[in-house]
C-alpha positions in Angstrom: -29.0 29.5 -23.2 -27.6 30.0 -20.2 -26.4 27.1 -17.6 -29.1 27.7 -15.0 -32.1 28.5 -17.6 -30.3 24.4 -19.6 -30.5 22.8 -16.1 -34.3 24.4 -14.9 -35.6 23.4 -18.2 -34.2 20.3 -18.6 -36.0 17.1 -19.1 -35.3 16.0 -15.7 -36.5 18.7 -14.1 -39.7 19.2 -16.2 -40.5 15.0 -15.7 -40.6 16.0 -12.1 -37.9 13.7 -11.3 -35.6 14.6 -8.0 -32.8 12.9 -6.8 -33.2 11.2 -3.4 -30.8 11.4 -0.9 -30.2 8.2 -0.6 -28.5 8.1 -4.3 -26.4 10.3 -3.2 -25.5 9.6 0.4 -22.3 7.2 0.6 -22.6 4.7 3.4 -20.3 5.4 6.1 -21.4 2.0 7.9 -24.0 2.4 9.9 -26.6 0.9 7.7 -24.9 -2.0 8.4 -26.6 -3.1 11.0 -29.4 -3.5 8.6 -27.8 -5.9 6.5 -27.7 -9.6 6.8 -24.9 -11.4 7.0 -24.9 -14.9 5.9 -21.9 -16.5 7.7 -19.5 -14.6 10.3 -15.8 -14.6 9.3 -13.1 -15.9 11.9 -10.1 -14.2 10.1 -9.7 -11.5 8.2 -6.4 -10.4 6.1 -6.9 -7.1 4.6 -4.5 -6.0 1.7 -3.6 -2.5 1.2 -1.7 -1.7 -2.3 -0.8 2.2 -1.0 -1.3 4.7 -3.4 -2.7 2.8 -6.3 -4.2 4.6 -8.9 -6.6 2.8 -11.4 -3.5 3.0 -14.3 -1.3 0.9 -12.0 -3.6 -2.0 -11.7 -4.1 -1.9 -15.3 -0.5 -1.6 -16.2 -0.1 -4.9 -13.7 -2.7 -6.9 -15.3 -1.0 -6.0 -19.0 2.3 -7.2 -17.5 1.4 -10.1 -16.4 -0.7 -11.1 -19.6 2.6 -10.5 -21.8 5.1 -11.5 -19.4 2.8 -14.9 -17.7 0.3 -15.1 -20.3 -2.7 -14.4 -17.9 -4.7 -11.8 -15.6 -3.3 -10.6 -12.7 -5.3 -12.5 -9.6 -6.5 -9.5 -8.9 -8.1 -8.6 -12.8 -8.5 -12.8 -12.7 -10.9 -12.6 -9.9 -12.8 -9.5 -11.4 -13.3 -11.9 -14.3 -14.6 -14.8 -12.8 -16.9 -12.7 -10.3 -15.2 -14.4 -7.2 -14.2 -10.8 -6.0 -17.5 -9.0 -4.9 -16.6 -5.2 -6.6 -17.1 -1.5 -5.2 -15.9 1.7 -5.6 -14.3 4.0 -2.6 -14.2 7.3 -1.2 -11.3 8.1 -0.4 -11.3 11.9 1.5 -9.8 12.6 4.7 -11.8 15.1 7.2 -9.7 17.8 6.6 -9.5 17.7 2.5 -11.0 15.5 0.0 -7.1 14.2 -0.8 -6.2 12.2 1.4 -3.0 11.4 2.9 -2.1 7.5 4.3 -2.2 8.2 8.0 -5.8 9.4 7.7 -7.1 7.2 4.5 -5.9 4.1 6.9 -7.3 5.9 10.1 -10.4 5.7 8.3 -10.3 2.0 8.4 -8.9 1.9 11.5 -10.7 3.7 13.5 -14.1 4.1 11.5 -13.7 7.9 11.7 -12.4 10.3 9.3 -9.1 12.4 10.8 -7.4 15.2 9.3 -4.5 14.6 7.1 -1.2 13.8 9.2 -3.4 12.0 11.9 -3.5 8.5 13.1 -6.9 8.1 14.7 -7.1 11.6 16.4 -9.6 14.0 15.3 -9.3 18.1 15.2 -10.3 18.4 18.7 -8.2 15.3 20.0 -10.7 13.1 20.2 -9.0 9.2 20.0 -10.9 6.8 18.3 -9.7 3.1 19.3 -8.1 1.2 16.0 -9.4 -2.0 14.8 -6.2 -4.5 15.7 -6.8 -3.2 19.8 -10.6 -4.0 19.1 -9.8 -7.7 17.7 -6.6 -8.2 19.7 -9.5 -7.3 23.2 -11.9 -9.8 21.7 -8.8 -12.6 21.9 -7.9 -12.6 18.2 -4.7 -12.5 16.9 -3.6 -9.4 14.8 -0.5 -8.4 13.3 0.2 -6.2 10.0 3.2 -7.0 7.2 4.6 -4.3 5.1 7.4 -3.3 2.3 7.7 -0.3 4.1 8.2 0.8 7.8 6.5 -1.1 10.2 5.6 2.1 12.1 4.9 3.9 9.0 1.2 5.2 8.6 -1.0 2.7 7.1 0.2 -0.1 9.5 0.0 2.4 12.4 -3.3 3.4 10.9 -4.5 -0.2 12.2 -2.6 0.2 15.6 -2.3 3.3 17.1 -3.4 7.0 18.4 -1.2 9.8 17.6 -1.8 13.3 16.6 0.9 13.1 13.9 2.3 10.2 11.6 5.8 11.8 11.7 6.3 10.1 15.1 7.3 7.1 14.4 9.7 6.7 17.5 6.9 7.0 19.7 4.8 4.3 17.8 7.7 1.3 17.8 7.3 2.3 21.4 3.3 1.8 21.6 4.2 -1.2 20.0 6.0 -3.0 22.7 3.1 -2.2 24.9 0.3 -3.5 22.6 2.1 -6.6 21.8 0.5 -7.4 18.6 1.0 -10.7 17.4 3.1 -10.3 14.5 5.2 -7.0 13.2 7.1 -7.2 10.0 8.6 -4.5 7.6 11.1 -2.1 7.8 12.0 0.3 10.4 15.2 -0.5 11.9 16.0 3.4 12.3 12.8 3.2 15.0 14.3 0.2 17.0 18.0 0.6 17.0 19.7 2.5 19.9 22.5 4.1 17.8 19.5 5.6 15.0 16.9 6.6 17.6 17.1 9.9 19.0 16.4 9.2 22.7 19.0 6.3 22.5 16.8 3.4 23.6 17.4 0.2 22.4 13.8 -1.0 21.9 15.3 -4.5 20.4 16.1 -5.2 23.9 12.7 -4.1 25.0 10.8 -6.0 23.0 13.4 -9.2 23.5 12.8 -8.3 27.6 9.4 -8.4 26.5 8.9 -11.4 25.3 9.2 -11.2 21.4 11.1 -12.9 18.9 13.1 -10.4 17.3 14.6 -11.0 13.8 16.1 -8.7 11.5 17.4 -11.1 8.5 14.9 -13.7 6.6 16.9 -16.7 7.2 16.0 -16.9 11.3 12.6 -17.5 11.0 11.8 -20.5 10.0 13.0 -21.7 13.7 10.3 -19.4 14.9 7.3 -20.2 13.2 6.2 -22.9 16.0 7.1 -20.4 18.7 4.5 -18.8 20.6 6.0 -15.6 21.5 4.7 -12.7 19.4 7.3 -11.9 16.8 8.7 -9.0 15.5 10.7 -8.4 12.4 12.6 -5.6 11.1 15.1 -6.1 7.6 16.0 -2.1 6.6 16.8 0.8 7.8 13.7 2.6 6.1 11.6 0.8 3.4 12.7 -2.9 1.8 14.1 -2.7 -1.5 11.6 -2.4 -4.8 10.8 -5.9 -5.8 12.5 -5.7 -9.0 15.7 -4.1 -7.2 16.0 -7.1 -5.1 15.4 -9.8 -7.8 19.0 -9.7 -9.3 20.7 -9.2 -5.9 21.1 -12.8 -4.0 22.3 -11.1 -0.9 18.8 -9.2 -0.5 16.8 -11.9 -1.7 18.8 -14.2 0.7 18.3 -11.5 3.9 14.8 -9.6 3.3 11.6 -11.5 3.0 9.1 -10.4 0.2 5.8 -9.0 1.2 4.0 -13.1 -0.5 6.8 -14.5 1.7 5.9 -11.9 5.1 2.4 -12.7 4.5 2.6 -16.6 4.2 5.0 -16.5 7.7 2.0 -14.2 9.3 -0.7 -16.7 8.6 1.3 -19.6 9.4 1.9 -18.0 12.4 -1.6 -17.1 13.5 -3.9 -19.4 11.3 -4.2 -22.4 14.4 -5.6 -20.0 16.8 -9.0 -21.1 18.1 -10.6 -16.8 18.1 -8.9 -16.4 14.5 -6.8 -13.5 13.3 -7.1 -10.0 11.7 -4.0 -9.1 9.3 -2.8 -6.1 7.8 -0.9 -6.7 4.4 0.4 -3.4 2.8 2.3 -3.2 -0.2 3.9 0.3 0.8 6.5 0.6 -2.3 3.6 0.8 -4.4 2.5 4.4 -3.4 7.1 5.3 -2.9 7.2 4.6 -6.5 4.4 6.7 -7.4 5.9 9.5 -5.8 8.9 9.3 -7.7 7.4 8.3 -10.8 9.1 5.4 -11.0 7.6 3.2 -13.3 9.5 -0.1 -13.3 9.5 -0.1 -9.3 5.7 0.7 -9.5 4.9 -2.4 -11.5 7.1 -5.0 -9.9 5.9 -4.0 -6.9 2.0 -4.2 -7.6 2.8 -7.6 -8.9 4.5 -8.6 -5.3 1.4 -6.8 -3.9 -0.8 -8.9 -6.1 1.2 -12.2 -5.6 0.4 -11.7 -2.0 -3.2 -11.7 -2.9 -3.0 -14.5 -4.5 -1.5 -16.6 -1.4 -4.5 -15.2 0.7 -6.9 -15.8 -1.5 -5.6 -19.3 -1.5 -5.6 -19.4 1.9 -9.1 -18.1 2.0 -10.5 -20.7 -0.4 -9.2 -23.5 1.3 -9.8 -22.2 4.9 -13.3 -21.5 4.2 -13.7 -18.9 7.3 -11.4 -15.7 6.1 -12.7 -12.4 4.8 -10.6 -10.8 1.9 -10.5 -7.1 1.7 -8.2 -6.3 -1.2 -8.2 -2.0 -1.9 -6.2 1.5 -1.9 -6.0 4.2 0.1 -5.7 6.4 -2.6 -4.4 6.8 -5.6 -1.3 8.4 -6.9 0.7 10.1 -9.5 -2.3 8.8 -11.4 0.5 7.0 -14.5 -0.6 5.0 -17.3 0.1 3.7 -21.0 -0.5 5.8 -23.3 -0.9 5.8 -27.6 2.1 5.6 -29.7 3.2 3.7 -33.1 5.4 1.4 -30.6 3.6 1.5 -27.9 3.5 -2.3 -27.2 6.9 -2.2 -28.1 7.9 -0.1 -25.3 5.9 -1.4 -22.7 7.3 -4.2 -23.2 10.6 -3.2 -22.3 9.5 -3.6 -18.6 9.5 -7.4 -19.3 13.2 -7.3 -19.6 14.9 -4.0 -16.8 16.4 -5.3 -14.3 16.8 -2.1 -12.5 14.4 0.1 -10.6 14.7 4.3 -11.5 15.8 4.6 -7.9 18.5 2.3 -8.6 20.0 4.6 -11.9 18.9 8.0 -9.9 21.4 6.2 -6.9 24.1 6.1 -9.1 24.1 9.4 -10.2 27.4 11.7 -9.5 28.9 15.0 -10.4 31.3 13.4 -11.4 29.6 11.4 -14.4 29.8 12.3 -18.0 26.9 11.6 -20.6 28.6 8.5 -22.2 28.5 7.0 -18.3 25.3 7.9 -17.5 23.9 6.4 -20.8 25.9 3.1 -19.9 24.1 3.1 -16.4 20.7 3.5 -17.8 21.2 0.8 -20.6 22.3 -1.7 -18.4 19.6 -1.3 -15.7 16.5 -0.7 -18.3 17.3 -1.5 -21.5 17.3 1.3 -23.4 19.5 4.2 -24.7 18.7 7.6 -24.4 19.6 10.6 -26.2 22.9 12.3 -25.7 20.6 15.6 -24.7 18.4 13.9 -22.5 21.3 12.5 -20.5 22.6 16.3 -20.3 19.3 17.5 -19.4 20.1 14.9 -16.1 23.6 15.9 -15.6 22.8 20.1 -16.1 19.8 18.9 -12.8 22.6 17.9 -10.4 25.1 20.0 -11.4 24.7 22.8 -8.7 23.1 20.0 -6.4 24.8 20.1 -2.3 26.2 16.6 -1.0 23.1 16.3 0.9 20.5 17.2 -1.6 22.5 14.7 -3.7 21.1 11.9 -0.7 18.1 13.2 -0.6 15.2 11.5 -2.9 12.7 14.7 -2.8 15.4 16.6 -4.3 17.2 13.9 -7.5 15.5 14.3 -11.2 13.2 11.2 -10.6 10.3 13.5 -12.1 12.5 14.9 -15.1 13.9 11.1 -15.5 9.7 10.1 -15.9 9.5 12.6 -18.8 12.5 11.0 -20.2 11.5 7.8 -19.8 8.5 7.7 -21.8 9.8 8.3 -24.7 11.0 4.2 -24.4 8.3 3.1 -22.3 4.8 5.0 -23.7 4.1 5.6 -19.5 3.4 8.7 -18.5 2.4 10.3 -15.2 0.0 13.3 -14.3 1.8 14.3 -11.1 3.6 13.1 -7.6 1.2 13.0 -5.2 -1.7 11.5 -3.9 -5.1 12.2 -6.1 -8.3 12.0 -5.0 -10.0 9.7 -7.2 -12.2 7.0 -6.0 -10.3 3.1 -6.3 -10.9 0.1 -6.5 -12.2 -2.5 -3.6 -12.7 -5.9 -3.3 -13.8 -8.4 -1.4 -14.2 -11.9 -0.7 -15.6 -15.0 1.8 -17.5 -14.3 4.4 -19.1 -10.9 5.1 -18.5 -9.8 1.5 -21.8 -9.6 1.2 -21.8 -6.8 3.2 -20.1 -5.2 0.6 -22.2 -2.5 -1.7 -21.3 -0.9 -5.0 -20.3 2.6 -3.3 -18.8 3.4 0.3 -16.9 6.0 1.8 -13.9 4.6 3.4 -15.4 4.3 6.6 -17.6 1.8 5.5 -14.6 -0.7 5.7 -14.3 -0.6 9.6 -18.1 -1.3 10.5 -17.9 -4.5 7.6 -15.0 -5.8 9.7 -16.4 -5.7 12.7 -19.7 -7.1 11.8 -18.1 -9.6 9.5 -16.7 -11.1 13.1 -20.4 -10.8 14.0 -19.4 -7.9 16.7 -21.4 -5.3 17.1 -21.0 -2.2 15.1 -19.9 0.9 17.6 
């Protein structure tokens, strides 16, 4: 039988049955209006774990069980039904993957964007992000990430620009919007000798009435100041979580993303209109690109400690909305079957390295015995004689530059190595276009439905505050 002849005679069709639009329309928002909300939310933190794919929650949640003996809060809060669950749409205007600027335009500005975009549609049109909106209405705003601060998804919150790449001109817009609190990394956008037009924007934002730190241990002087703060620790991204762990000289200078999030509330949490926050765990979705496993985990456990301190807050504060989600996923990795396959995921427990760490190290100069040593010591395992070759025989016609360069270093061809000691395996490098997980909790969560497109999220904001949906 042929498909068409299966599908006109089917049961379905022959019981008369038709599918409704409304099955399969996903709510952009604006049957919001229709919904009742119970009580209005006077903060909101909203937690962005970039590029996580379904497998890296689940790998999370087994790490913690064996490493902590429980859930992580995240899984935890599944359990006990205090998260209200949906499911997310992820597409972009211009393809159905989506890239971070538009995925977090889509919450920001409550309009889909093509990829590249930060709330700018084909034609130009700007639609005005959520932490202006708030920040008019005499809340306090501010976003924390692991990555730059003028990277996409925090910008995604902040700013119009036709492309994400300029991230110059969004430290800039920055100064001028005078958000509340800034902190990630970034220091290449604010440093006179990094940026390209020379302009110390430090000093600007200083002559502009900021704090500006860029080492952990000067903030705690800060915390009762009123000036908006800014904080920039790295050139580019902050280390991975487990990178940092063993090194006291990070741990002692760069705040984690729990520790960014707890100085942002403490910072905003007294003020009489409330606050909206930003939280992104950015390494998450770096890792994925690179298929680096150990940084992907230890990372969605920072991420997922930093839920835990706002759910905390939440509980206790009684007023906050919690939006925990993805933008999209990525690289798609997870734990598959094998004799030892507990075994080997288990190793995790015990590296002390990330892959970017051992992919660092890696010189022309290295023979197999050294490079076996490296990875050992960082992970915990020893690989094959041939494998290591395989890594060498990558970089051996590798330029100086390409040699700096992440895109171009054997992180994929280390992956393929790798689970042959871990059982994790990856089905690509990029972003996928799967729909992910969303939850939320407090008030407005019961605004929430099973299904949305991402949309969705910017109208449950706004009406969570009780403001009109536009």
């Amino acid at each position: 039988m042929e498909r068409r002849d299966f599908f006109r005679n089917s049961s379905l069709a022959t019981a008369g049955f038709a599918l409704s639009p409304l099955l399969l329309a996903a709510d952009d928002g604006s049957s919001l209006v229709e919904r009742e909300l119970k009580d209005e939310a006077k903060n909101i933190i909203f937690l962005v774990s970039d590029g996580m794919s379904s497998g890296t929650l689940n790998m999370a949640d087994l790490f913690s069980q064996r490493t902590y003996g429980k859930h992580s809060t995240w899984i935890e809060n599944y359990k006990n039904g205090r998260f209200r669950r949906s499911m997310m749409d992820t597409a972009s205007a211009s393809s159905i993957v989506t890239d971070s600027a538009a995925g977090g335009s889509a919450w920001g500005g409550g309009k889909r964007v093509p990829n590249g975009s930060l709330n700018v549609g084909a034609n130009g049109e700007e639609y005005t992000p959520i932490l202006q909106k708030f920040k008019n209405q005499g809340k306090k705003v501010g976003c924390v990430t692991t990555v730059p601060i003028t990277h996409a998804t925090p910008a995604s919150f902040c700013v119009n620009n036709k492309s994400r790449r300029h991230q110059d001109e969004i430290a800039v817009d920055y100064k001028t919007l005078k958000f509340d609190v800034m902190m990630g990394g970034g220091h290449e956008h604010f440093d006179a000798s990094l940026r390209e037009d020379g302009r110390d924007l430090y000093a600007d934002f200083t002559a502009e009435g900021f704090d500006v730190v860029q080492n952990k241990q000067d903030i705690p002087p800060l915390l009762d100041s009123e000036k908006p703060l800014l904080g920039v620790f790295q050139k580019s991204a902050l280390p991975y979580t487990l990178d940092q762990m063993g090194n006291g000289k990070l741990i002692e200078k760069i705040p984690s993303l729990p520790e960014m999030l707890a100085v942002a509330i403490d910072k905003m949490k007294d003020h009489k209109e409330g606050f909206v926050l930003q939280v992104e765990g950015g390494k998450v979705d770096w890792a994925a690109h690179s298929n680096d496993s150990p940084g992907l985990i230890y990372d969605q456990i920072a991420f997922d400690q930093a839920v835990k301190r706002a759910l905390d807050f939440a509980i206790k504060d009684k007023n906050t909305l919690v939006i925990v989600t993805t933008d999209h996923g990525n690289g798609n990795p997870g734990l598959f079957y094998g004799t030892d396959a507990d075994k080997n995921f288990d190793r995790f427990r015990t590296m002390k390295q990330s892959n970017k760490w051992v992919m660092d190290g890696l010189t022309k100069s290295m023979n197999k015995s050294t490079l076996k040593e490296r990875i050992e010591t960082a992970q915990g395992y020893v690989v094959s004689d041939e494998d290591a070759q395989r890594i060498l025989q990558f970089i051996e016609n590798m330029s100086e530059e390409e040699m700096e360069n992440d895109y171009k270093k054997p992180f994929e061809l280390y992956a393929q190595i790798q689970k042959k000691h871990t059982n994790v395996g990856w089905g690509g490098m990029k972003h996928s276009a799967d729909f992910v997980e969303l939850a939320a909790f407090g008030p407005g969560s019961e605004l929430l439905p099973p299904f949305v497109k991402n949309t969705f999220l910017h109208n449950m904001m706004l009406k969570s505050c009780g403001k009109a949906v536009k």
